[in-house]
N, C-alpha and C positions, 0 to 999 in steps of 0.2 A: 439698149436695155430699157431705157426712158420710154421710148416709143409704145414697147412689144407691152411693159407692164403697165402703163397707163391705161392700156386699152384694155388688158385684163381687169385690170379695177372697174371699170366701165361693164365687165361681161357681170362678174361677180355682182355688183351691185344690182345690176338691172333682174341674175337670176333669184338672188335675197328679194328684190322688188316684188318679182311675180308671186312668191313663195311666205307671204307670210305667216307668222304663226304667233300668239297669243302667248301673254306671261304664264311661263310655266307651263308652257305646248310647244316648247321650243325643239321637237325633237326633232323633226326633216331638219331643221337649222344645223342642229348641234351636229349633223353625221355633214353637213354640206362642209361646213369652216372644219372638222377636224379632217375630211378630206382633203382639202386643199391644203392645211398643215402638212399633213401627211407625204402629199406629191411633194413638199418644199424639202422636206428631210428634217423639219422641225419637230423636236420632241415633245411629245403630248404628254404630262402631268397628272399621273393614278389618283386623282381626287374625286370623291365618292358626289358625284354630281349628278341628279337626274336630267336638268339640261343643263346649256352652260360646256366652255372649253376655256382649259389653263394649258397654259403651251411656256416653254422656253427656250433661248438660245443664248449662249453662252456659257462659259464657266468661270470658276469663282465667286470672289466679293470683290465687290457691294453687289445689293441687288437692287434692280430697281422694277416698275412695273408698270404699265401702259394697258388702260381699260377701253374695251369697246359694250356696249350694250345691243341687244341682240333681238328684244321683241317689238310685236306690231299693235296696235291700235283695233279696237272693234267701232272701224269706218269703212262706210262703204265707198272708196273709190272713186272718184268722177275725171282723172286727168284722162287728156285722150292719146295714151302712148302704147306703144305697140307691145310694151312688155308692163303692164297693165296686172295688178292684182290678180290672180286664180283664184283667188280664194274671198268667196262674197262674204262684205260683209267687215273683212281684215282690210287692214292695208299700215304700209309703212308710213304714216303719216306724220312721223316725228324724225325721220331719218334714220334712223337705227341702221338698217341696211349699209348709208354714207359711210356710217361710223363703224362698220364690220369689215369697212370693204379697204378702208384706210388704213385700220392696224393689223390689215391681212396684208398690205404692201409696205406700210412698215417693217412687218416679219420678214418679208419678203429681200428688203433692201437689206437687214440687219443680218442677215442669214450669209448673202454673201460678203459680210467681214467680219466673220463671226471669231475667226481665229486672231484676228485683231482688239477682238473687244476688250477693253480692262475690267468684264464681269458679266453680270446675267441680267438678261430682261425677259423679264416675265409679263405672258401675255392673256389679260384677264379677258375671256368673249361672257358676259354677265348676262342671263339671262334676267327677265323679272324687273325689267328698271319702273316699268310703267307704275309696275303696282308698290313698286317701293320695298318688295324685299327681299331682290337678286343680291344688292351691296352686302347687307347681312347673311347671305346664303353662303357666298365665299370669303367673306371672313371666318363665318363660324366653321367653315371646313379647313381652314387655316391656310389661304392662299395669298395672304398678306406677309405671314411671318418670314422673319428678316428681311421684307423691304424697307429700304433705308428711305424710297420714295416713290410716290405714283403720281401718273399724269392721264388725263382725260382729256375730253372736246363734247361741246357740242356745235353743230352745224345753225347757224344765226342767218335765216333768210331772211332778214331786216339787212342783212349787212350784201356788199355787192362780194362777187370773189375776188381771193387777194388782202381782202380785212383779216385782219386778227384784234381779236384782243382778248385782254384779261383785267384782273386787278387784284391785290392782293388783300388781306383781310375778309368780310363778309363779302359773296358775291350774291349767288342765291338763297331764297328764304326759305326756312324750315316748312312743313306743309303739314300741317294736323286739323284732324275734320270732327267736327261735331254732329248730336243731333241730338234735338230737345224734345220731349213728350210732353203735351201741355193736357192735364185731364179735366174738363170741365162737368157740366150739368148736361147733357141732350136736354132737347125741348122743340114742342112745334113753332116753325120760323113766325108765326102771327101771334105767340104766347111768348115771347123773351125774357120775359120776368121771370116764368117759372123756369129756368136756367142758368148755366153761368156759361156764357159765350165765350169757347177756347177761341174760336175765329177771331173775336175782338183782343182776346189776349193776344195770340199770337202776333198780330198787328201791331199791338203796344211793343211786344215784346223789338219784333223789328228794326221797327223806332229807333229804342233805346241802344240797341246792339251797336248802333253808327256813332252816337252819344257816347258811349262809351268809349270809341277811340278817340274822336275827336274834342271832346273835353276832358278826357284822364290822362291824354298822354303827350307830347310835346311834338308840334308840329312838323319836327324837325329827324323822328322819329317814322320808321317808316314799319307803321301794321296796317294788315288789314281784316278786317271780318265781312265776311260776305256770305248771305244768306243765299242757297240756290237752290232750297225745295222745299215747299210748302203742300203737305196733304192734309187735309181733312173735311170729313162729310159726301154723303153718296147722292143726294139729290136736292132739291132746289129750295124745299121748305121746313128742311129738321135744322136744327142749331146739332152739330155735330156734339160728340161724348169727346170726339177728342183730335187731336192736329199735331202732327210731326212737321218739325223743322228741323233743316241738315243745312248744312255749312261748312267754312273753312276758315281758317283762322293763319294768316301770315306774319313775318316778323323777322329782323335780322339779330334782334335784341337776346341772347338766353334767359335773361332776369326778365323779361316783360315776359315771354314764351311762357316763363314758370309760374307766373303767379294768373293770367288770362282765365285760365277755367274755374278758378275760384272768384274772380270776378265774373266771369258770365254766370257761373251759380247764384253768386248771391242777386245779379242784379232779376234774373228771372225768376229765382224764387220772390223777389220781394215783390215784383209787377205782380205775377199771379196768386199770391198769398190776398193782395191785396183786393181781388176780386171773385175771391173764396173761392178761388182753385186751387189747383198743384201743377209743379212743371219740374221734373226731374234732365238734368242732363248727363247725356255719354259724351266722352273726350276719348277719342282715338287717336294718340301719337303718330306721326312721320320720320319721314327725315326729318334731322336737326337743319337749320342754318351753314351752307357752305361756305368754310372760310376756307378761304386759299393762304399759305402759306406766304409771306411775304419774300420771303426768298428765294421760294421757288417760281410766283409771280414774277419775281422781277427777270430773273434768268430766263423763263420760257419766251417772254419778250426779244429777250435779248439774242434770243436763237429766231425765235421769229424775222427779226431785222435782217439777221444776218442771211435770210434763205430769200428775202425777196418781198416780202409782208409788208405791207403797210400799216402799225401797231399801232392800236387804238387804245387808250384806257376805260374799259366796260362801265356800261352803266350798271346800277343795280338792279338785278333781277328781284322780279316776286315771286316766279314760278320758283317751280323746288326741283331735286335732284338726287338721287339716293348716291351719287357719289361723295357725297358731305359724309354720309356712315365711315369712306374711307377716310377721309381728312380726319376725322374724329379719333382715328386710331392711328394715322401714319401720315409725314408731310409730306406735300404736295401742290399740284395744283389744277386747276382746272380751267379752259380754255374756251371761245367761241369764234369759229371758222365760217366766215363770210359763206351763204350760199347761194343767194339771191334767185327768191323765189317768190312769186308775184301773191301767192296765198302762204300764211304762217304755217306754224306748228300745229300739227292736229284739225289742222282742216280737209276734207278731201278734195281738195284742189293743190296739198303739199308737191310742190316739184321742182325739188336742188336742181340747180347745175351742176352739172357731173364734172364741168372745170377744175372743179373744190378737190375731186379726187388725190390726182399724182400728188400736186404740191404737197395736200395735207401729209399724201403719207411720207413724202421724202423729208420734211418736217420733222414729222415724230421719230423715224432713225436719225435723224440729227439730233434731236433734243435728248433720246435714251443714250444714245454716245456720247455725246457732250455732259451729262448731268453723271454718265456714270466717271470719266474722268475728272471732273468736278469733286465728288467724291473720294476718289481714290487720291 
């Protein structure tokens, strides 16, 4: 059985590979994975979903639940494999695919001792992870209620296959973006007097954004603000009317997360006040900060050891994760599975080892069988 379905995670994955589909365009996806539930005898859950599949096996209580994420990246491709993106332009660049193809053989493995389980596992396929609001899509459709706990992964091509790790408390950080409007005076670029140069403000404004962490908050504390888009002005000799800057604002801290937009308020009000401008800012919420439960960190580990892993205790991430929405309502924990892959996350040159597959998923039926007895 080891053999036959190892290799199917390998077909499945490689066919998610060629096939990808964009947040919220998940629909070839969503008919592929509830097909394959479907051949398995696993029952698919009437939740009013446009993409996206919730499945379960088992019966009674507890329940627990096991998330995959299910969309692609607008990158265009450059590995050279035979099963190679269709679709220009997309691609799996985060592994989403790995992670579809894992808790489809988890289902898989779960399915045949299902009459043995001490309860239900529920099986989330989440659309919409990229853009941060698949998590919220099936919560608010109530695909959480009475889970007593959820577990996740992501796939860690930093790490070789075989790693695991996790860690309890903060893992990844919250992700919310900004973007500032700074409106000064236009003027001819060889007349600057008679203007008020947003380009200069905005410069200042830059500056000060870095200042701001590293003199307001303790070194020992980990934010970041990072500026990543600067527009303004159409040609070589006007002093622009005005200049947009967009960013992203990091942090594991809630109380720093909460008060940061009223600190970059006032500090760019006061810069461009000060050179008889104006600069308004929009704050666009993310995910919160992913904490992992501390007892279900430490357990996932402890199931990890046990299957073969070599358990590492995770660094802290900055990227973000809209699985943190679920921790925010329900414990759990969240995982990274060595993939070893010579380009990162979101690069088109992304390409797991497909090693990472079986084990992962024979993993996660251990860890939903063991946490459900756990429980019970």
């Amino acid at each position: 059985m080891s053999q036959s379905l190892a290799q199917q995670l390998v077909a499945w994955r490689r066919e998610l590979h060629q096939y990808p589909e964009l947040s919220n365009e998940e629909f070839a996806t969503t008919e592929r994975i509830t097909g394959w539930l479907k051949e398995a005898e696993i029952t698919i859950l009437p939740f009013d979903l446009a993409t996206g599949v919730v499945a379960e096996i088992g019966q009674g209580e507890p329940l627990i639940a096991l998330r995959a994420d299910i969309d692609a990246l607008p990158i265009e491709e450059i590995v050279p494999v035979a099963f190679r993106s269709q679709h220009p332009g997309v691609m799996h660049a985060c592994g989403h695919d790995v992670h579809t193809s894992v808790i489809l053989g988890a289902a898989k493995l779960l399915k045949e001792r299902e009459q043995s389980l001490p309860g239900r596992v529920r099986l989330l396929f989440q659309p919409a992870e990229e853009r941060f609001g698949g998590a919220k899509t099936l919560i608010n459709a109530g695909a959480l209620q009475d889970v007593a706990a959820i577990f996740g992964m992501h796939n860690a091509p930093e790490l070789p296959v075989g790693i695991f790790a996790t860690r309890g408390g903060p893992f990844y950080a919250n992700v919310d973006r900004f973007d500032i409007e700074i409106h000064g005076k236009g003027a001819h670029a060889a007349r600057p007097q008679e203007g008020v140069d947003a380009i200069v403000i905005a410069s200042q404004i830059v500056s000060a954004l870095q200042t701001l962490v590293s003199r307001s908050y303790s070194p020992l504390e980990s934010v970041v603000v990072s500026v990543t888009r600067i527009e303004g002005g159409n040609t070589w000799n006007v002093l622009p009317q005005k200049v947009v800057l967009e960013g992203t604002v990091r942090t594991h801290n809630s109380a720093i997360r909460s008060e940061l937009p009223q600190r970059l308020r006032q500090l760019i009000e006061g810069i461009a006040g000060g050179f008889g401008a104006r600069a308004e800012l929009n704050w666009h919420p993310g995910p919160p900060a992913l904490i992992n439960t501390e007892r279900w960190a430490e357990f996932s580990k402890q199931v990890a050891a046990r299957q073969g892993y070599e358990v590492q205790h995770a660094d802290l991430q900055m990227g973000g994760e809209d699985f943190a929405f679920y921790l925010h309502n329900t414990p759990g924990t969240f995982v990274s599975i060595g993939s070893n892959s010579e380009f990162g996350l979101h690069h088109p040159g992304f390409n797991p080892d497909e090693a990472l597959l079986y084990p992962a998923a024979n993993y996660f039926s251990q860890l939903a069988e063991a946490a459900l007895k756990d429980i019970a």
